[in-house]
C-alpha positions in Angstrom: 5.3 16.1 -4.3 4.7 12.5 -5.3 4.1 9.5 -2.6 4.2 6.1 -1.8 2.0 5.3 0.7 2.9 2.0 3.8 -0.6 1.2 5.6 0.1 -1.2 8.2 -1.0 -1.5 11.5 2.4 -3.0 12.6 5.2 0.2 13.0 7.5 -2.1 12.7 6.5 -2.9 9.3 5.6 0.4 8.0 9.5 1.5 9.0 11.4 -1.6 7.4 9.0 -0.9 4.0 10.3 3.0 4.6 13.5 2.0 5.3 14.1 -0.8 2.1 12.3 1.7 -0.4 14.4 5.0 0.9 16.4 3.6 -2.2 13.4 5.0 -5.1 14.2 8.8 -3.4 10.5 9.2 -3.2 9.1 10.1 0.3 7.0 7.2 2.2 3.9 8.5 4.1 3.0 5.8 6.8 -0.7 4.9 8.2 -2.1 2.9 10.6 -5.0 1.0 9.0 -7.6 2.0 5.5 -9.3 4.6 7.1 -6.1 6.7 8.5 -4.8 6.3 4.8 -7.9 7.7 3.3 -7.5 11.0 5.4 -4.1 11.4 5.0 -4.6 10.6 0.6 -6.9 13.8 1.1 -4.5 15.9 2.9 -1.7 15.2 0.2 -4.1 16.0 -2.4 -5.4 19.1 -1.0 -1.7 20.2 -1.0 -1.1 19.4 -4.4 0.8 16.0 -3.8 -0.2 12.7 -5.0 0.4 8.9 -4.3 1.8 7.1 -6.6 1.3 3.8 -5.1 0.2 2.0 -2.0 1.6 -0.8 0.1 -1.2 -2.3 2.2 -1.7 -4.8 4.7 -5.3 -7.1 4.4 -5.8 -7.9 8.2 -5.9 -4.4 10.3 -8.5 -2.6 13.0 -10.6 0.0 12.2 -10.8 -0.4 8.3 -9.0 -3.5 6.8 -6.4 -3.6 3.5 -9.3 -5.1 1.2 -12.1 -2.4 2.8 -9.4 0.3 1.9 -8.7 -1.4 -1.7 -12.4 -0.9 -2.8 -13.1 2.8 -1.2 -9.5 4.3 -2.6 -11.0 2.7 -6.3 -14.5 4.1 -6.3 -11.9 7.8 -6.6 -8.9 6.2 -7.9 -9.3 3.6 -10.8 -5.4 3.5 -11.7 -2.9 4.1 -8.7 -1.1 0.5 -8.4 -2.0 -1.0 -5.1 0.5 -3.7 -3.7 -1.2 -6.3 -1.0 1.9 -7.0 1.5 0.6 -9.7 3.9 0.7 -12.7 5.7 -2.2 -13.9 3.7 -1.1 -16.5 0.8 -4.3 -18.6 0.2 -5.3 -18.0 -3.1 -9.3 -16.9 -2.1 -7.5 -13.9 -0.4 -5.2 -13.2 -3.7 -8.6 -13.6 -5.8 -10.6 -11.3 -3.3 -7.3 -9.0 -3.5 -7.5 -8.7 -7.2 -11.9 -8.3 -7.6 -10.9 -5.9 -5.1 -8.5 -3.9 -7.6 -4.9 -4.8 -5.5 -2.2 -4.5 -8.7 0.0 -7.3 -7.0 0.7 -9.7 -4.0 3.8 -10.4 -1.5 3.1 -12.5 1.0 5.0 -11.6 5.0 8.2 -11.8 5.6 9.5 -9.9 2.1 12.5 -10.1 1.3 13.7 -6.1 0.9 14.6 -6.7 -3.1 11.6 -8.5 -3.6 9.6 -5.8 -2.4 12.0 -3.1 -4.3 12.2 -4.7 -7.7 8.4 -5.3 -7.3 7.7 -1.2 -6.4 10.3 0.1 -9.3 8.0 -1.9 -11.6 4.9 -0.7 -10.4 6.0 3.1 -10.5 7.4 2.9 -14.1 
């Protein structure tokens, strides 16, 4: 089965991303912060499922978006990574990017924004 993975430390968040993106048919698997993502990517995998892209917040306990960017790439080189955040300031967007984030939408999305930007990235 193939993924798409909300990492968020907000619940709120990770449902309305669930909720707007219900619309690809693809199931959403939801994580707290990095570190809760990178178990859950090895769970999927050892079940024969895969992500096929990941939604990430920057600022979060435990392991932070940009922490969870650069350990998912040292196994993953390719699987689009979207930065969803309240960050804007273009340092951030420049650390996103070194970091290997695909693309950028800054808090509050709007839900087609977020959808148009997804259906591209899963192509």
């Amino acid at each position: 089965m193939k993924y798409i993975m909300a990492i968020d430390d907000s619940a709120t968040i990770r449902t309305s991303i669930a909720f707007v993106l219900k619309e690809t048919g693809l199931p959403i698997e939801q994580a707290e912060n990095g570190s809760d993502a990178l178990k859950k990517i090895q769970d999927i995998r050892q079940s024969g499922g895969d992500v096929l892209l990941y939604i990430t917040d920057v600022n979060m306990p435990v392991m932070d978006g940009l922490s969870f960017v650069k350990e998912l790439r040292k196994s993953d080189k390719f699987t689009p990574v979207l930065m969803l955040t309240t960050e804007s300031e273009n340092s951030m967007i420049k650390a996103g990017k070194e970091a290997g984030a695909s693309g950028w939408i800054t808090k509050p999305f709007k839900a087609d924004q977020l959808l148009n930007t997804v259906k591209k990235l899963i192509r």
